[in-house]
N, C-alpha and C positions, 0 to 999 in steps of 0.2 A: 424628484423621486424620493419619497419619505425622509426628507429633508438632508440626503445626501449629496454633497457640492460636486461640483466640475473637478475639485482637487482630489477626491475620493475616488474617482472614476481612474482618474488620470496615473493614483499611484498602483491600482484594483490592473489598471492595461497592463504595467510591468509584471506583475506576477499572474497574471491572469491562466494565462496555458501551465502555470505549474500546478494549480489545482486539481488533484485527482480526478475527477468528474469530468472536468470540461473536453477532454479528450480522447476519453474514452472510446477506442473502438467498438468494443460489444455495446454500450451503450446506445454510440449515435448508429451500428445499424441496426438495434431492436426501433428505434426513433423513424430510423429510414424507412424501415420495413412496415412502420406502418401506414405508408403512401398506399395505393390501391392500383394506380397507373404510375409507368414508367415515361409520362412523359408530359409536360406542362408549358404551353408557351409562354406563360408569362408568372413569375413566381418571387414570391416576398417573405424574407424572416424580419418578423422584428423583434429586437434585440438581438442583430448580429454577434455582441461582442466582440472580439478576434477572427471570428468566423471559423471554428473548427466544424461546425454542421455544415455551415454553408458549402465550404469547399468540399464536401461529397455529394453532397446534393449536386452542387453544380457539372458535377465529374459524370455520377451516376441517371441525373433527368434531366438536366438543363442548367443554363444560363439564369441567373437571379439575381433579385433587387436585395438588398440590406440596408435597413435602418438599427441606431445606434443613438443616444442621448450623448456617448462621449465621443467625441473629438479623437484623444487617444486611443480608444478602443479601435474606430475606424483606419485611424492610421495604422496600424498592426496589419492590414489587409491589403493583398499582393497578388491580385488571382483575377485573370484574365475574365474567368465567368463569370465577377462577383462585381455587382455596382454596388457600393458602400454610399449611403448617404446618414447626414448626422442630421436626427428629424425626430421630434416625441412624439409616443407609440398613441399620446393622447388629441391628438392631430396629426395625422397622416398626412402625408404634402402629396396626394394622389386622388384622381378620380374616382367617381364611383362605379364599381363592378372593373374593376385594373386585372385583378388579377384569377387565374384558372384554381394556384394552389397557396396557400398562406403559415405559414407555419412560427414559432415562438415555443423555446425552452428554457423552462428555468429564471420567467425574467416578474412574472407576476408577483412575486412577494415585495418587491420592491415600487411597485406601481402604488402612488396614490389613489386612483380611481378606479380598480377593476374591471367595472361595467362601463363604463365610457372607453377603453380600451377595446374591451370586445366589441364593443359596438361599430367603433371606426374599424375594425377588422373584419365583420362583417359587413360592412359599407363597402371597403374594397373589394369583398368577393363577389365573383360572379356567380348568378343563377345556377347550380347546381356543383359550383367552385368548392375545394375542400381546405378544409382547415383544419391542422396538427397540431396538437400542445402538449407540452410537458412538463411537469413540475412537479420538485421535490414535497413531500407531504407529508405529516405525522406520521408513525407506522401504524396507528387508529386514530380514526376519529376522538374516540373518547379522551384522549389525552393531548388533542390541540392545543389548550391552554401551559402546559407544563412544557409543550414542547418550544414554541413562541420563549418562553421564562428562560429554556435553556440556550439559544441563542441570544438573546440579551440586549437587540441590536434594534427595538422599538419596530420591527420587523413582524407580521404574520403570515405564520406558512400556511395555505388554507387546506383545510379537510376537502376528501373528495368529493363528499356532500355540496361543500361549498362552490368547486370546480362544474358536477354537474350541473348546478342550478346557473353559473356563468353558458353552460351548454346548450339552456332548455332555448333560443333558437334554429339551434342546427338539429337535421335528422339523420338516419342512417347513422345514429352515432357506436362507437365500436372504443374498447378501452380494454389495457393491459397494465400491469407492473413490471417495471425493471427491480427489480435491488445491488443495488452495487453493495457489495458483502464485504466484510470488516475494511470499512474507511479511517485511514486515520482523522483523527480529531486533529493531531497537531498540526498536518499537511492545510487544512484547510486552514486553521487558525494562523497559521505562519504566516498565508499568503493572503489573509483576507483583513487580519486585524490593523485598528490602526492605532495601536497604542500597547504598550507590557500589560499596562494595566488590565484591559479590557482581555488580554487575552489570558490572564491570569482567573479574571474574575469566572470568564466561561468554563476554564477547567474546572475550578471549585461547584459550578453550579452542575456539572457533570457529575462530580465524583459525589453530590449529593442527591443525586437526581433517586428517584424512585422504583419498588421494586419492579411494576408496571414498563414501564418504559424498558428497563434493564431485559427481561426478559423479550420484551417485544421488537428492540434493537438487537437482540444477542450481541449485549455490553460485554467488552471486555477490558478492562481496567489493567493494564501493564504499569512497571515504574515510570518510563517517560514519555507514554503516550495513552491515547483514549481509543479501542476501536468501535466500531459497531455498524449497521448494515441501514444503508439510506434506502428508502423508497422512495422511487419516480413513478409517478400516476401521469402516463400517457395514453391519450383522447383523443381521436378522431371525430369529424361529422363534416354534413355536405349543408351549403346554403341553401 
């Protein structure tokens, strides 16, 4: 996954639930809530993580499968409704037409192949099966490139553009925005960086970053911290 090791994941599983976002209440039931039915017999995230989606999903529709690239992340997972397997999202270890509903948050910036991804996920859906995604994205299109510059991390976040074009097989498709509103920078940076350095270099590329963005994040620049307002571009469609 863009040339990040087993070790990376593995230090990413300890601090992973301290990440503002990933646990987010209003978050994951804006996420939830854009399921259409309350009820799926057969049901897959991939890119489990720790499984904070999972475990409501399972509570609130069903029982479900989890896939995971780390090891560690899986073992974080403790919940009767939840089958954790450790399997890449670029080969699916599944049948074709497996599963009713499919879902995946937040994990495509890190994928090497995009479209080969989707693809094995629509592979596993069944005929008229639904599939849910979410992923953080520039606050516009226009300023994809500066925003990719400001995380630093050989990483792209793709525009929605780019998302619906990964869409153009499914129909009935249906799309909202979350914004999680003034996140800190350091909260994410503490638990995500793997070096002083790098997390040094990120703040500076913040505190130079442009007037565009600034307004379009509603940046707020404190002494020892960075806030400003993430957008999730969440997309439904049916196979």
């Amino acid at each position: 996954m863009k040339g990040y090791s087993e070790n990376y994941w593995a230090k990413r599983a300890k601090q992973y639930n301290k990440t503002n976002w990933v646990k987010n209440n209003s978050f994951i039931d804006a996420f939830i809530g854009m399921i259409p039915n309350k009820h799926y017999p057969n049901i897959l995230e991939v890119g489990i993580g720790t499984g904070a989606v999972a475990e409501k999903v399972s509570e609130r529709i069903g029982p479900l499968t989890g896939i995971d690239i780390s090891q560690e992340m899986i073992d974080k997972i403790n919940h009767d409704g939840i089958t954790p397997i450790v399997a890449n999202a670029h080969n699916l270890p599944f049948e074709d037409e497996s599963f009713e509903l499919i879902y995946m948050r937040n994990v495509i910036h890190y994928i090497d192949d995009p479209k080969k991804v989707f693809s094995e996920m629509y592979r596993c859906l069944k005929p008229g099966g639904q599939f849910l995604f979410s992923q953080v994205v520039p606050p516009d299109d226009s300023i994809s490139k500066e925003y990719d510059w400001l995380v630093g991390r050989d990483i792209h976040y793709p525009t929605k553009s780019e998302i619906l074009g990964l869409f153009s097989p499914f129909h009935s498709v249906k799309q909202d925005d979350f914004v999680l509103e003034k996140q800190s920078i350091m909260n994410w940076l503490n638990n995500t960086c793997q070096s002083e350095d790098e997390k040094a270099t990120i703040i500076e590329r913040h505190r130079a970053t442009s007037a565009a963005y600034r307004l379009l994040s509603n940046y707020e620049d404190a002494s020892d911290d960075i806030f400003v307002d993430i957008r999730h571009f969440m997309i439904s469609g049916k196979r």
